[in-house]
Backbone bond lengths (Angstrom), bond angles and torsions (degrees), N, CA, C in turn:
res aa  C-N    CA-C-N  psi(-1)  N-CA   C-N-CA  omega(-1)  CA-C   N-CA-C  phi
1 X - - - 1.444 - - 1.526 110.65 -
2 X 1.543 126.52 -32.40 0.874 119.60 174.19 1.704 144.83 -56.74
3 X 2.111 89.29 -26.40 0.909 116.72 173.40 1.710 110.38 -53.27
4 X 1.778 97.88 -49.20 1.773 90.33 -168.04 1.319 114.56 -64.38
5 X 1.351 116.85 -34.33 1.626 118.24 170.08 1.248 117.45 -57.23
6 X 0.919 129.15 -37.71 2.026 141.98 -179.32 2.008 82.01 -44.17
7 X 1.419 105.44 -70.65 1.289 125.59 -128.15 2.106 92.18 -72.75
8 X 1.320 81.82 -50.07 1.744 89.35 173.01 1.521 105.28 -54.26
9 X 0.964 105.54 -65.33 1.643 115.74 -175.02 1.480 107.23 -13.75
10 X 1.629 102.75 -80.11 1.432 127.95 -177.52 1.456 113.49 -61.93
11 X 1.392 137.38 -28.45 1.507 147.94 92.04 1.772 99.94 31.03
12 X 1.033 93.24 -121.94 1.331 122.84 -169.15 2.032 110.90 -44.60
13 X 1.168 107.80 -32.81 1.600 112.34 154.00 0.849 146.89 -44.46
14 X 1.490 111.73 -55.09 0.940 146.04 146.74 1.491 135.91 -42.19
15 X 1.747 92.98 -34.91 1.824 84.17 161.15 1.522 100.01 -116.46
16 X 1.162 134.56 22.97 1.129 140.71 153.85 2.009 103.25 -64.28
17 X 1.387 89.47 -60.29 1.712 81.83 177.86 1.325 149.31 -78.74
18 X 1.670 97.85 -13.79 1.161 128.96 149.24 1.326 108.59 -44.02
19 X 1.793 123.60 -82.15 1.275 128.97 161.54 1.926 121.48 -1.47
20 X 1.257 83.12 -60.45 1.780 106.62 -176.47 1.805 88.01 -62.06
21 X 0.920 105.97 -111.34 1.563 121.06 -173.02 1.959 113.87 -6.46
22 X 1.626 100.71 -50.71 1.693 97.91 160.68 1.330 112.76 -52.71
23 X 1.796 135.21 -48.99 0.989 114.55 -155.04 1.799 102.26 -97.07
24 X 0.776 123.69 20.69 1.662 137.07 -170.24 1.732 106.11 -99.19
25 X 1.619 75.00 -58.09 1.794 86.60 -167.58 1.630 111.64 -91.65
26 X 1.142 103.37 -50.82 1.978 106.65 -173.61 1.838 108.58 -94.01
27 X 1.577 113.81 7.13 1.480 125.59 -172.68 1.588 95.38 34.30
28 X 1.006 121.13 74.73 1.490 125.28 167.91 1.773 105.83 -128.69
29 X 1.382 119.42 112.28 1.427 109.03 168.08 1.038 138.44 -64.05
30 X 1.342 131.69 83.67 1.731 128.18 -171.36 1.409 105.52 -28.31
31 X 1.669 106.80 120.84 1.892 100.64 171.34 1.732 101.65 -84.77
32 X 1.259 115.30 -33.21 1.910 98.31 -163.74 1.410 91.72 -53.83
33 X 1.914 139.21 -47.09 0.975 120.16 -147.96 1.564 119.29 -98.41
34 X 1.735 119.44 -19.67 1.069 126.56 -132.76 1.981 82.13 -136.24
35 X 1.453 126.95 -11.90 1.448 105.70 177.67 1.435 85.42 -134.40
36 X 1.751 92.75 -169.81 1.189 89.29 -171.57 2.123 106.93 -108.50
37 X 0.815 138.40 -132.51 0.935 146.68 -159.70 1.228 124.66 -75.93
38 X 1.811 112.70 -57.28 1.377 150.28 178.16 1.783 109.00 -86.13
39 X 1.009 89.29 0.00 2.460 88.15 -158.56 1.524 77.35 -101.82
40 X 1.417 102.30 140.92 1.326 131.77 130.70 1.097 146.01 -147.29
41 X 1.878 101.11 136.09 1.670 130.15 -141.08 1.217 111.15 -58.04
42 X 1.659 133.72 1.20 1.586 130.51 161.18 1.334 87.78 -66.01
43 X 1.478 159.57 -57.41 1.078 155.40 -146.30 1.548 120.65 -66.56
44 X 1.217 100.61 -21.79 2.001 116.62 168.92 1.450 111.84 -49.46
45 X 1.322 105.96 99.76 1.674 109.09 156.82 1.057 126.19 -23.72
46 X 0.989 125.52 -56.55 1.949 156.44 -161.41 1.351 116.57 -133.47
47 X 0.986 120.87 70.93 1.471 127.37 -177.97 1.711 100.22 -58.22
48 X 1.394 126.09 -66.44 1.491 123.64 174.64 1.243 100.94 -53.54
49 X 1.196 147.53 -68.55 1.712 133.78 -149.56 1.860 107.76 -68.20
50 X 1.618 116.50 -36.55 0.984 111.58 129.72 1.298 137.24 5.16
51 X 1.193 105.19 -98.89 1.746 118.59 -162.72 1.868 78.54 -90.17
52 X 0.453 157.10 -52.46 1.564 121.98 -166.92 1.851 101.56 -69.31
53 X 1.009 130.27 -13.51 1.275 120.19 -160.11 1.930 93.03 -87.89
54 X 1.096 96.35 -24.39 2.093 119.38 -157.08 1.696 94.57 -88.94
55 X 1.277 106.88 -50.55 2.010 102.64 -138.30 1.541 113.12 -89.23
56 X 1.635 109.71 -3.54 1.209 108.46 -179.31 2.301 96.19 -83.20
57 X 1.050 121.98 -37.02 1.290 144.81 176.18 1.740 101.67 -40.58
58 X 1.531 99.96 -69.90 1.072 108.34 179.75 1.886 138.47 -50.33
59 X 1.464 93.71 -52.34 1.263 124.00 167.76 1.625 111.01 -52.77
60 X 1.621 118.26 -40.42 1.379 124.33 176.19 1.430 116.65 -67.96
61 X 1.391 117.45 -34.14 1.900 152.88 -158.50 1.814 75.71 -79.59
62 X 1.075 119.58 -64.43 1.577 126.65 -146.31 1.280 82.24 -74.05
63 X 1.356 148.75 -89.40 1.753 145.92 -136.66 1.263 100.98 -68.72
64 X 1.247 113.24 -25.26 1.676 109.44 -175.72 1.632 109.79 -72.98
65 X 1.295 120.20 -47.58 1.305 151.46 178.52 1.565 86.96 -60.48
66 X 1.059 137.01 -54.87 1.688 129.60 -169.53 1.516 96.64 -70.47
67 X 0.989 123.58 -79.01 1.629 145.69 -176.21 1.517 93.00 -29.27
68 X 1.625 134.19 -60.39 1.650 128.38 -179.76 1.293 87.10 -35.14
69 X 1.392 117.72 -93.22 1.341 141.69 -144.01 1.332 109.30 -36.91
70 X 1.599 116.29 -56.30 1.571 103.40 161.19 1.029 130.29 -48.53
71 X 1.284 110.21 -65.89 1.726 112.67 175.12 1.498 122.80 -39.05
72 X 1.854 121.52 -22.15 1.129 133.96 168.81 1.330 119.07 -73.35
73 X 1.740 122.42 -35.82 1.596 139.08 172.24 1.854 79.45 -47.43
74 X 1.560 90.90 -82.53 1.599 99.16 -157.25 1.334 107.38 -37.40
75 X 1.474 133.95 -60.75 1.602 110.24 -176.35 1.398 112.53 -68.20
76 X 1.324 133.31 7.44 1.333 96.65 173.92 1.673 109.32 -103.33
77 X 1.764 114.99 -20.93 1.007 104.38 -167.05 1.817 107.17 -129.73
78 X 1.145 111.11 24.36 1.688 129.63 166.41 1.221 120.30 -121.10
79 X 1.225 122.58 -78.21 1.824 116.61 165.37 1.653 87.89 -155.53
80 X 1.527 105.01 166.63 1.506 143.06 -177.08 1.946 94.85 -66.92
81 X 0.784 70.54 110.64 1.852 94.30 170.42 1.853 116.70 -129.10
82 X 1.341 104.84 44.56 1.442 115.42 -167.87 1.448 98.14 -47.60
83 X 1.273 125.15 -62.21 1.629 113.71 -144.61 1.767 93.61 -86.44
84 X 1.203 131.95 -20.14 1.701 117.02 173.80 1.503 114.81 -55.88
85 X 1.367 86.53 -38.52 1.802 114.86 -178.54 1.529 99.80 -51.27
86 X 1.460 129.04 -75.44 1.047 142.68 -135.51 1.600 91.07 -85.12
87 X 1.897 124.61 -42.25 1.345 114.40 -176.01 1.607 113.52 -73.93
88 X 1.822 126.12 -11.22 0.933 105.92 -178.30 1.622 93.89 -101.53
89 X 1.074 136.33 22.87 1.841 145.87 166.49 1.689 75.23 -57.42
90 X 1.700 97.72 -85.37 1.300 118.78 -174.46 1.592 130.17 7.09
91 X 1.794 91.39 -84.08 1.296 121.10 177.56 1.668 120.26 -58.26
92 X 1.415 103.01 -29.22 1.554 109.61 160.03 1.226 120.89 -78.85
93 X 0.995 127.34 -14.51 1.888 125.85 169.19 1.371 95.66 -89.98
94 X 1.133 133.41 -55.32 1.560 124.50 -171.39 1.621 112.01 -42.43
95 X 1.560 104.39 -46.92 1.506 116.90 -169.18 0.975 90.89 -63.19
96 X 1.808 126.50 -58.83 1.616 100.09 -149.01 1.570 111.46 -94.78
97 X 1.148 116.09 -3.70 1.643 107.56 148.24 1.622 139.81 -57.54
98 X 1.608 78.77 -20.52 1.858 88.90 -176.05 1.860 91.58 -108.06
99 X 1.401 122.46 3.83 1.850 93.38 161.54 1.453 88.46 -119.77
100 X 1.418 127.00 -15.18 1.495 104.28 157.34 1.597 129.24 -44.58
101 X 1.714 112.73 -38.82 1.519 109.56 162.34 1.225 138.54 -77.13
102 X 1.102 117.88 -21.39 1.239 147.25 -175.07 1.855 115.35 -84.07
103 X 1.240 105.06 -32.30 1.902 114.33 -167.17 2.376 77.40 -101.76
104 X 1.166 113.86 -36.43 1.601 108.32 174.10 1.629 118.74 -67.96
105 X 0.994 112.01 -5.09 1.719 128.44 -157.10 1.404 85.09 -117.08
106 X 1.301 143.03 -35.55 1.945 144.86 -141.81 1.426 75.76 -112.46
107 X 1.581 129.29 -53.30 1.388 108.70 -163.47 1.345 117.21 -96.57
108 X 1.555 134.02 27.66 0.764 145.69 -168.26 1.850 107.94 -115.61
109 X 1.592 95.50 -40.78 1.475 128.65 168.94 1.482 119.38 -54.29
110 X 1.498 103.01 -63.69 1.421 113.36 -164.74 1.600 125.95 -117.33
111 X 1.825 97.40 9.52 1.118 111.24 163.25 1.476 136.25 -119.81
């Protein structure tokens, strides 16, 4: 089981930073990650205040989310690294509670 989390992990980082990098470089707001269902991102007031308000959040959400997933490969199939494991669990709920409020606060703002 650990394996599938490793794999998601690094998964999900990965287009976390992707995410980042679209809205950095091409100022385009990723909708799968950054709206919700019904929104679309021509509709952003503030496309820059936006993504500066969003991409530092995101970018943190994404390395953390990569970094589990390794650290999850490694404990399941190198040696037991329980507590790195368990503090970057941690550090990934913290993050995505704090750009969960923060990306709800931007689209509340600028949409």
């Amino acid at each position: 089981m650990g394996s599938f989390f490793g794999i998601v992990g690094i998964g999900a980082g990965i287009y976390c930073i992707y995410g980042y990098l679209l809205m950095v470089r091409r100022r385009q707001i990723p909708k799968g990650i950054m709206l919700p269902k019904d929104e679309d991102p021509k509709r952003c007031k503030d496309v820059e205040a936006y993504i500066k308000m969003t991409s530092a959040q995101l970018l943190l959400v994404g390395i953390l989310l990569a970094v589990y997933g390794v650290l999850e490969l490694i404990n399941t199939y190198v040696a037991s690294i329980a507590i790195p494991v368990f503090v970057a669990i941690v550090l990934v709920m913290a993050a995505l509670i704090w750009f969960a409020v923060r990306t709800k606060k931007a689209n509340t703002t600028y949409f």
